[in-house]
N, C-alpha and C positions, 0 to 999 in steps of 0.2 A: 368500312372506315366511316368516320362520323362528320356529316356537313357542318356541324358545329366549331367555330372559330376559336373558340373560349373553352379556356378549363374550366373555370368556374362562372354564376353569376355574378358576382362580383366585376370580373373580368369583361364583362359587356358594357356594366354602367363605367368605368373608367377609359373603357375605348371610345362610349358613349355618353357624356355627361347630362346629356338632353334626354336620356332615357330616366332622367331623375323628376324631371317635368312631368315625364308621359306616365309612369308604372309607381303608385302607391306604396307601392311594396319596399321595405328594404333592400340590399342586395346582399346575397350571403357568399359564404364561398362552398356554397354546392354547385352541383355540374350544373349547367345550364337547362337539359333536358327536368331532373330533378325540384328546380326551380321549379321552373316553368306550370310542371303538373301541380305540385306543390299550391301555385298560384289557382289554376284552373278550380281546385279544390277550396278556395279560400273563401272568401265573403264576395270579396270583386272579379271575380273569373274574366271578363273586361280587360283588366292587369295581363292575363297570360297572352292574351292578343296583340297586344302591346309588346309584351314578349318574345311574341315570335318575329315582328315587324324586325326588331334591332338583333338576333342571333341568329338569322338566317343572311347566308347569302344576298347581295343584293339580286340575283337574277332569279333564284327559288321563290325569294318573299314577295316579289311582283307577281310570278306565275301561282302562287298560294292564293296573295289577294284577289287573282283572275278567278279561281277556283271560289273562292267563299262569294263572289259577289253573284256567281250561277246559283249559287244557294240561296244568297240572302234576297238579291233581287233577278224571280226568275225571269219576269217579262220586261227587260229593262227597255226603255223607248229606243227611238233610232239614236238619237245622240251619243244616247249611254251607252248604243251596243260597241257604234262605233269607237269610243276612246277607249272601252273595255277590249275588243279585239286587237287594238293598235297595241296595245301595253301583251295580250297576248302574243302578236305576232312578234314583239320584241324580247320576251323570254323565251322563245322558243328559238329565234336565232337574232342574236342580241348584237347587231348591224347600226352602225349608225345611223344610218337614211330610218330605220324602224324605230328607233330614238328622239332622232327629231320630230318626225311625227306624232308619235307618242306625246311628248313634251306640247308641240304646237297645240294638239286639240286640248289636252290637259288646260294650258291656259287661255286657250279659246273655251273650253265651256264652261259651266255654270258651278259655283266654287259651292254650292249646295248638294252636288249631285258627286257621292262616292264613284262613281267610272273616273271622272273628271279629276280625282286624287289619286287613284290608280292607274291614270295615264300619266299625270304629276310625278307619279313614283318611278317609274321607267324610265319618264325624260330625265330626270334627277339623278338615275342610275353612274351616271359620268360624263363626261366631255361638259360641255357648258351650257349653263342652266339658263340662260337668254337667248331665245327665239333667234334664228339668223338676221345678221346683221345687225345685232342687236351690242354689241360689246362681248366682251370673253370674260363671263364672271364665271369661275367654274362653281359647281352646287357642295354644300357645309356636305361633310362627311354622314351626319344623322337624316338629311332631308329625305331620303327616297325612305329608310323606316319611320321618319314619324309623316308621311304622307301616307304611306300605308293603312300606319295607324288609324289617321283620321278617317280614313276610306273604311272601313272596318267598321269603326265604331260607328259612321254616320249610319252605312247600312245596317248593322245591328238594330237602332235606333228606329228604323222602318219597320222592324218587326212587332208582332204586336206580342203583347205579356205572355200569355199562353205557350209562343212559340220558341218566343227568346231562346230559353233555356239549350232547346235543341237545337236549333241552328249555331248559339254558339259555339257547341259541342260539338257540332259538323263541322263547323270550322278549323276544331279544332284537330279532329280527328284528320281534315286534309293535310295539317298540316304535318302532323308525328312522322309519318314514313319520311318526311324530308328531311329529315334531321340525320337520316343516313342513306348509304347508296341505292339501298334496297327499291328505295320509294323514289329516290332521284332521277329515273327514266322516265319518269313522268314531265318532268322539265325539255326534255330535247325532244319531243314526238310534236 
């Protein structure tokens, strides 16, 4: 059975109207996995990133950007490992106390540093997007994929030209088994 929410692409940018900001692309109405490749193949591969950010689940696409960010940055500092594990420890059992956490360090650290968007994306995940005691705004339905995104692409960004190419690809390869159950055991370990 298919982690995908959407019949088609199309169907993500209307659940999603912010994903028209984030992804160059048109939307069509092919399946979403179809897309997606489709993009990876295109001129901006960038775009297919972007894509997975808004058609996955929110608790896969947090545990994915956890996965690419081992890739793209392998020796992250103490800070980044920290906010990077907190967003793991939150897709793996997705608790609120590991949320707020998650959230906290997010906007405790450095808004340059991909961990720090990918802790953003897990706080973001639900419940509400201000720090305790802070008011009850709950988080826009797009914020935890396009914080993703940003995490993503900043580290991308890090790589140098040579590399690009394949790390995007790794990333992208983390991400293809999630799009169904096969590869979705990978989320709850």
């Amino acid at each position: 059975m298919s982690r995908i929410r959407f019949a088609t692409a199309r169907d993500v940018f209307v659940a999603f109207p912010a994903a028209r900001d984030d992804i160059g692309a048109e939307p069509t109405d092919e399946p979403p996995l179809a897309f997606l490749l489709s993009l990876a193949a295109g001129e901006t591969p960038e775009d297919a990133l972007g894509f997975f950010a808004y058609v996955l689940p929110r608790r896969e696409v947090v545990w994915w950007a956890c996965q690419c960010m081992r890739v793209l940055l392998p020796s992250p500092a103490a800070e980044d490992q920290a906010a990077l594990c907190a967003a793991e420890d939150w897709a793996r059992e997705p608790e609120e106390h590991r949320r707020r956490l998650a959230l906290r360090l997010g906007i405790d650290g450095d808004r340059r540093s991909p961990t720090s968007w990918v802790a953003l994306a897990a706080g973001w995940s639900g419940g509400y997007a201000a720090p305790a005691g802070h008011g009850s705004v709950a988080p826009e339905p797009h914020m935890t994929a396009r914080a993703i995104r940003v995490a993503v692409l900043t580290a991308l960004a890090r790589v140098g030209a040579r590399e690009r190419a394949a790390r995007l690809k790794a990333c992208l390869d983390i991400g293809l088994p999630l799009l169904d159950n096969r590869g979705g055991a990978q989320t709850a370990s």
